[in-house]
C-alpha positions, 0 to 999 in steps of 0.5 A, a space after each residue: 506258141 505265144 510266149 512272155 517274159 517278165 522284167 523283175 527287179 530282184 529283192 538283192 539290194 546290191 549294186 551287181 543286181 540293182 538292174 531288171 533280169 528277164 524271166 520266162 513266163 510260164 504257159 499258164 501265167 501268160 495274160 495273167 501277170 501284169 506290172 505292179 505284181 509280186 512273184 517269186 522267182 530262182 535267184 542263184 540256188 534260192 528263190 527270192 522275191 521280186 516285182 514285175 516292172 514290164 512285160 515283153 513278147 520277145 528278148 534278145 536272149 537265148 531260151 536256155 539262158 532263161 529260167 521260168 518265175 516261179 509264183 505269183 504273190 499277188 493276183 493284182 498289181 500292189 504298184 500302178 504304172 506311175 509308181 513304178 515309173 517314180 521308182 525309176 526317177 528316184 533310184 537315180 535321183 537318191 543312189 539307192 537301189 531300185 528294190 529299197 525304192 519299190 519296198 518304200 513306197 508299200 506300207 509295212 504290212 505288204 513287208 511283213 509275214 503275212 496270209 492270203 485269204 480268196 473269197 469268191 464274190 461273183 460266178 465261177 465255175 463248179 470246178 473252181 468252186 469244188 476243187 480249189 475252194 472246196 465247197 467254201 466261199 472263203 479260204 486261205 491263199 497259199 500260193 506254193 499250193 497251187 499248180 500255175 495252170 490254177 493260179 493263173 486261173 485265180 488271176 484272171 478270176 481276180 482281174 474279172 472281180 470273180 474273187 477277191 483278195 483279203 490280206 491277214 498280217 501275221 502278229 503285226 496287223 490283224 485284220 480288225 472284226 465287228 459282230 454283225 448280222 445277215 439277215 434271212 433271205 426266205 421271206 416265205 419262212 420269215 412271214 409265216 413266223 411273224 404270223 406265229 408270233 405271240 401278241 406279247 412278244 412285241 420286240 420280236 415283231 418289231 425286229 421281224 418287220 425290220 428283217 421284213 423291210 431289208 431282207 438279206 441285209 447285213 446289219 452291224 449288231 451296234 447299228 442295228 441295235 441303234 435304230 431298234 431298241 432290241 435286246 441281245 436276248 432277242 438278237 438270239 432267239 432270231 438267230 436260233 430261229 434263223 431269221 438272222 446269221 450271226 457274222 463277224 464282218 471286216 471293220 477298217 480301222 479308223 486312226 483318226 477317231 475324234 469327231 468333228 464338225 462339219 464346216 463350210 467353205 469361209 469367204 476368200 479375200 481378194 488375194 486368197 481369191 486371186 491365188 484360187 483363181 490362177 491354181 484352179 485355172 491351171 486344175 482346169 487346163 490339166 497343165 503342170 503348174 508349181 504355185 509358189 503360195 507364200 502367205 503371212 502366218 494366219 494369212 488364211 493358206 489352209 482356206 485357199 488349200 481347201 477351196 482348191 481341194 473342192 474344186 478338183 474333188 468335184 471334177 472326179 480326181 483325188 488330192 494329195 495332201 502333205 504336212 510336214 510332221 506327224 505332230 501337225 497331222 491330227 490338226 490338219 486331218 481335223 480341218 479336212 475331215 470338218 470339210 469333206 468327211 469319209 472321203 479323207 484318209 490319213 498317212 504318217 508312220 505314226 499309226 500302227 501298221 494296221 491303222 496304215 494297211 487299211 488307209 492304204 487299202 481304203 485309197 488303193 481300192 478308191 474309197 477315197 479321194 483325198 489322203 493326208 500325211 507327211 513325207 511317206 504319204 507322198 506314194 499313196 496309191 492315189 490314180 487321177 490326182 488333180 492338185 497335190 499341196 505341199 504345206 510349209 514346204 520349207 521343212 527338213 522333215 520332207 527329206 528322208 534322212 537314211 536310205 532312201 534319201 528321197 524329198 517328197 516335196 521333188 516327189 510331189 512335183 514329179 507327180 504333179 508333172 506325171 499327171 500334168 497337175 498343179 502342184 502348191 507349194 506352201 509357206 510364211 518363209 519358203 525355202 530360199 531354193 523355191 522362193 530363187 526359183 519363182 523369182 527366175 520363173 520356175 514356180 508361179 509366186 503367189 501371195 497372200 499379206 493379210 491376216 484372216 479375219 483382220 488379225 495382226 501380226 504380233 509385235 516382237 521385242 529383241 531382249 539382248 540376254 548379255 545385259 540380263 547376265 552382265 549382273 545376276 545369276 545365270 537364267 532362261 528369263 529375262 526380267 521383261 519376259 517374267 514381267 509379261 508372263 505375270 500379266 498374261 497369267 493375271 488376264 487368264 490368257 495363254 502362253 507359248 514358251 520355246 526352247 530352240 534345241 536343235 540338232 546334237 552339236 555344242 558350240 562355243 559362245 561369249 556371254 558378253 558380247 555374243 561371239 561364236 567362233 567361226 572357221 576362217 574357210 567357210 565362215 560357219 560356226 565351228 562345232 566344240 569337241 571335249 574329247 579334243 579339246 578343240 574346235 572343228 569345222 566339219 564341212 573343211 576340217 580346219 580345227 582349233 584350241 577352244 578359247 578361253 578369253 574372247 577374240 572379240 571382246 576379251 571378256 573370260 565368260 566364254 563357255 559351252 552353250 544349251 539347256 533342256 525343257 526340263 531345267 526350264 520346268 524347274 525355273 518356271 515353277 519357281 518363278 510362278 508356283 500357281 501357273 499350270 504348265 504343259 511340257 512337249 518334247 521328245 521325252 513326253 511325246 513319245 507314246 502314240 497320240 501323246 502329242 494330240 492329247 496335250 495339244 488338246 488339253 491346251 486348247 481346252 485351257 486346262 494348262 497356262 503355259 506350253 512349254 516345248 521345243 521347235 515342235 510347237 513353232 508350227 500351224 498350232 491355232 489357239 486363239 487365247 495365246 497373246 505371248 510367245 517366248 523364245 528363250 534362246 534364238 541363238 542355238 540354230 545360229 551356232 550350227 556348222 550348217 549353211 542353214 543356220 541363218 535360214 532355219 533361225 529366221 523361219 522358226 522365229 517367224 513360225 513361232 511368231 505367227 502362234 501369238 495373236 491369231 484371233 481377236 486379241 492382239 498379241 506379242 512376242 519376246 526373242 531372247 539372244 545374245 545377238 540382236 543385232 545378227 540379220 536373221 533375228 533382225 528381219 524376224 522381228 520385223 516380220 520382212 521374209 524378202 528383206 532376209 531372203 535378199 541378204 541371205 542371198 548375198 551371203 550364199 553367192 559369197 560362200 559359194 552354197 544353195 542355190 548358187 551351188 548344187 551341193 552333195 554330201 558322201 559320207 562313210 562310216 567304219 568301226 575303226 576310226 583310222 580305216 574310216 579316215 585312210 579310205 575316205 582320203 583315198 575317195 577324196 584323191 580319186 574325185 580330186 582327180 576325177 571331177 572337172 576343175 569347177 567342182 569343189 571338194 572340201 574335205 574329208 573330215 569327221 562329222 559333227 556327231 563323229 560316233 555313233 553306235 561304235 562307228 565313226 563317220 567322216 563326210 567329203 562335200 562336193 559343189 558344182 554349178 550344173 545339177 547332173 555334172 558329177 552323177 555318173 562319177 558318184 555311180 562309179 563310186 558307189 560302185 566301187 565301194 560295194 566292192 570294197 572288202 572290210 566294213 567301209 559303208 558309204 552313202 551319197 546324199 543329194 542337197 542335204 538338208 544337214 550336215 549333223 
């Protein structure tokens, strides 16, 4: 007798459990469950979930250490075999476990409650028609209803398109309905009628020739409606004289509502056409290739993306688009629907879980062929991919922040390889990782150094801040900032003013000379504690008194630094009463597609000014925008982060790249107490390799990416003293257990040390080969889940912070 057993990944996330157990596949279930699937099964004394990662005709284990799954949850696979290899990869590439990666990866919707509905589409049998759908064409699926002898039949019905499958989300995501109309199928019935029709009634002649012309259609009534001019009272006489059934049909829900036009590919220049050539060359070979496509801002990148996008659409394969932020998504959606229309589908945990579980039903069934998103997008359920395009790969949004910890920009080259594709990665300031790794030929370097349509690039003025406090008041603006304001708002143009607020942290600087502590161990800025009344760098745990004269210059004028949007409104209404401002940060983007609206508002010039943090640095297009202020270019400089130098330059240079993108030319003013600091130098002359040659000089020196492999544990406890006792004992252990190249620093309290009454303290480690400390930091974190008490612990590989 045949036999199966079924290898599942169990819905328990813990360290004992993350590994596949073997199940019995019943006798009537055999050729009917495939990998991909959800079932249930026993699990100890209850009965979980879990999904099918293989299929055997044997096992090494005996039949009465075995027991039989139990039910099937779905009669097609929710995971293709890629993704189910792609879990495998990123399970050990994140430390998490395999069930939190499989869950990531289907939308909200497939986690929910939610009900089965079976409809049956194509020939079945009498005995399936009477007994399990009772006379009806459609009924609810409720599995523990069924015996396995007549759910493995409804299977194979499924895998034979005999019946198909309709999912209703329980109070999160109804499925969406529209009144619509089929149409008689008795044209005996129908032709008599129209021949009884009173010569007046001439609306129902002309719906009855129209039924006449498509008999058994079915027509939307807002359709229908549109091409005939015929009243809802007419609609209902036909339907008391069954001409026509009323029906309510499915109606996907489209997340992306604005119309757009319809746009045709530009001329390429001679670097964007030599970038097209090489990838579409490498699209036609089916050969992995990682592109590098390092463009000016404005140099026409999303014109090469699209082109490439056409090229591999018209050879029958898909295109996985990513952006790296949901407020970038509806400009981008824009541009790719403008070129090719229904076939685009939209991703990004903005939408609802309705809107997500019908984009992801849309690609899952094939009805379209090129999805759009940000960071979770990178799992569409895409088959036959041709390019996949990573646009400002330079982005932390790409990295997941909690568990799962994955990069969808690692992600998508994973992919790119799985299907031997090209995959572009896209930028004006990569990521000084990616742009190592074309140097050493790892990615192909592409580069585009003109401005579309013969544009310039903007001039930059540095205003040294520390001459405009030496006299006045404190302030946001600098007298030539107020001056250029003035005028732009004089010739009715636009203006973009950027607050750089990131991450939580204070710091200490001097107003004088510009001044910021740093910790002597790591030459990073340390991070200004007020319950302490210290300093703290948290990669080392060196602290310090806060100073209260200056080491540099000696002036008293040291003092905590930052400010928010909302006391820069306030200063902007004073300076200019008349100016219209729009204000984007968190506070008032936070209501869905809140974002779009006031980008759109701008764009309709009913606003002067745009006022916003770091949001608005990126791939925002607005061709009356002549000057852009940053009012502070020091915030990013103070982090206790590598980064700092990194993230400063690439801001100031994607906020650059807003002024002047059209006709007019346009300009740029950078505030900062520290002109002369490498990152704000190199941006005002708009010279990426000039600061990514110094950069790297100063990672080799600290030891940091990419020089390094860097990974950071951290801990959390509600009792600060355990967090620290345990998180010594950890540093111990791997002091004692990593190879003498490997750095540990650390323990120390993290730069946000509490949250939600837990305290947190991270160890880093930095070594020089990518895979040297996995197996230790396995056994760690196996360790820790044997730990009693409330320690919990995560490991991150190359975080993109340490906040």
């Amino acid at each position: 007798m045949k036999k199966q057993y079924a290898q599942i990944i169990v819905d328990v996330p813990t360290m004992q459990t993350d590994q596949p157990y073997t199940y019995v596949i019943p006798e009537e279930m055999i050729d009917q469950i495939l990998p991909g699937m959800r079932v249930t099964v026993p699990f100890g004394r209850r009965k979980v979930m879990g999904f099918v990662i293989g299929i055997r005709a044997t096992t090494d284990l005996s039949e009465d250490q075995l027991r039989p799954l139990t039910t099937i949850l779905d009669l097609s696979p929710v995971l293709n075999t890629e993704l189910l290899s792609l879990s495998d990869y990123l399970a050990d590439e994140t430390f998490a476990f395999r069930i939190s990666i499989l869950q990531t990866m289907l939308p909200n919707a497939l986690k929910a409650d939610y009900q089965h509905f079976i409809k049956i589409v194509g020939k079945v049998s009498d005995d399936v028609a009477n007994r399990l759908f009772m006379g009806l064409t459609e009924i609810a699926f409720h599995a523990n209803q069924y015996s396995d002898k007549d759910l493995a039949t409804l299977a194979k019905l499924r895998r034979q398109h005999s019946i198909e499958v309709r999912i209703e989300v329980n109070d999160r995501a109804k499925v969406k309905t529209q009144l619509a109309y089929q149409f008689s199928q008795n044209v005996t019935m129908l032709k008599t009628a129209q021949q009884s029709l009173r010569p007046t009634a001439k609306k129902q002649a002309q719906l009855m020739a129209f039924i006449l012309q498509h008999v058994g259609e079915t027509w939307l009534k807002k359709e229908l409606q549109e091409m005939l001019p015929v009243s809802d009272a007419t609609l209902a006489h036909a339907v008391t004289h069954e001409w026509l059934v009323k029906k309510h049909v499915e109606a996907l829900r489209d997340p992306f509502k604005a119309t757009v036009q319809k746009s045709n590919p530009l001329d390429l220049n001679d670097e964007q056409q030599q970038a097209f050539d090489r990838i579409s060359a490498s699209a036609d070979l089916h050969r992995f290739a990682p592109f590098l496509l390092e463009g000016i801002t404005g140099s026409g990148k999303t014109e090469v993306y699209l082109q490439v996008a056409q090229h591999v659409l018209k050879q029958g394969k898909t295109v996985l688009f990513l952006v790296p932020e949901i407020a970038l998504t509806p400009q981008m959606v824009r541009r790719v629907k403008s070129r090719f229309g229904e076939q685009t589908a939209v991703l990004h945990s903005g939408l609802s879980d309705g809107e997500r579980y019908d984009e992801w039903r849309r690609i899952e069934r094939g009805d379209v062929q090129i999805v759009v998103g940000a960071r979770s997008a990178v799992f569409a359920p895409l088959d036959n991919l041709g390019v996949i395009i990573v646009d400002e790969e330079h982005e932390t949004t790409y990295k997941q922040s909690d568990n799962p910890r994955y990069n969808a920009r690692d992600v998508a080259l994973w992919r790119g390889e799985y299907y031997q594709i090209p995959v572009i990665l896209g930028s004006a300031t990569p990521s000084l990782e990616t742009r190592a790794r074309a140097q050493r030929g790892v990615y192909e370097r592409l580069t585009l150094t003109q401005r579309a349509g013969g544009a310039k690039l903007p001039k930059v003025d540095v205003i040294d801040m520390k001459d405009t406090l030496a006299d006045g008041p404190e302030t946001n603006f600098s007298a030539e900032l107020k001056d250029k304001i003035a005028d732009r708002l004089n010739k009715k143009e636009q203006i973009v003013l950027m607050l750089n607020r990131r991450g939580f942290s204070s710091f200490v600087m001097c107003r004088d000379c510009g001044f910021v502590p740093r910790d002597p161990n790591c030459n990073l800025a340390m991070t200004l504690h007020m319950d302490s009344h210290t300093l703290k760098c948290h990669y080392c745990g060196h602290e310090e008194p806060i100073p209260t004269v200056c080491p540099n210059c000696g002036s008293k004028r040291i003092r905590y630094y930052g400010t928010g949007t909302e006391k820069v409104a306030v200063e902007l209404a004073e300076l200019f009463p008349t100016a219209r401002v729009i204000r984007m940060d968190q506070d008032t983007t936070r209501k869905k597609g809140s974002m779009d609206k006031l980008l759109e508002k701008f764009g309709r010039h009913e606003a002067d000014i745009l006022l916003g943090t770091q949001m608005i640095a990126k791939g925002l297009d607005f061709p009356d925008v002549t000057l852009v202020g940053v009012l502070n270019a020091d915030t990013a400089l103070g982090l206790p982060d590598f980064h700092a130098s990194e993230r400063t330059f690439q801001l100031l240079t994607q906020v650059s790249g807003r002024a002047g993108r059209a006709q007019k030319s346009g300009e740029v003013v950078v505030q900062t107490f520290n002109p002369q600091h490498y990152a704000i130098v190199f941006a005002q002359q708009h010279d990426y390799e000039g600061f990514y040659h110094q950069e790297m000089r100063a990672r080799h020196a600290g030891n940091y990416s990419p020089y390094y492999y860097t990974v950071q544990i951290q801990a959390s406890h509600s009792d600060e003293n355990q967090a620290a006792l345990q998180m010594l004992q950890v540093a111990r252990w791997l002091r004692a257990h990593v190879d003498q190249d490997v750095i540990v620093l650390g323990p120390s309290p993290k730069p946000i040390a509490k949250m939600r009454n837990r305290y947190y303290f991270q160890i880093i480690l930095k070594f020089k080969q990518r895979d040297m400390v996995d197996n230790l930091l396995k056994t760690l974190q196996n360790r820790s889940q044997n730990s009693k008490g409330d320690l919990r612990l995560s490991i991150d590989r190359e975080p993109v912070s340490f906040m």
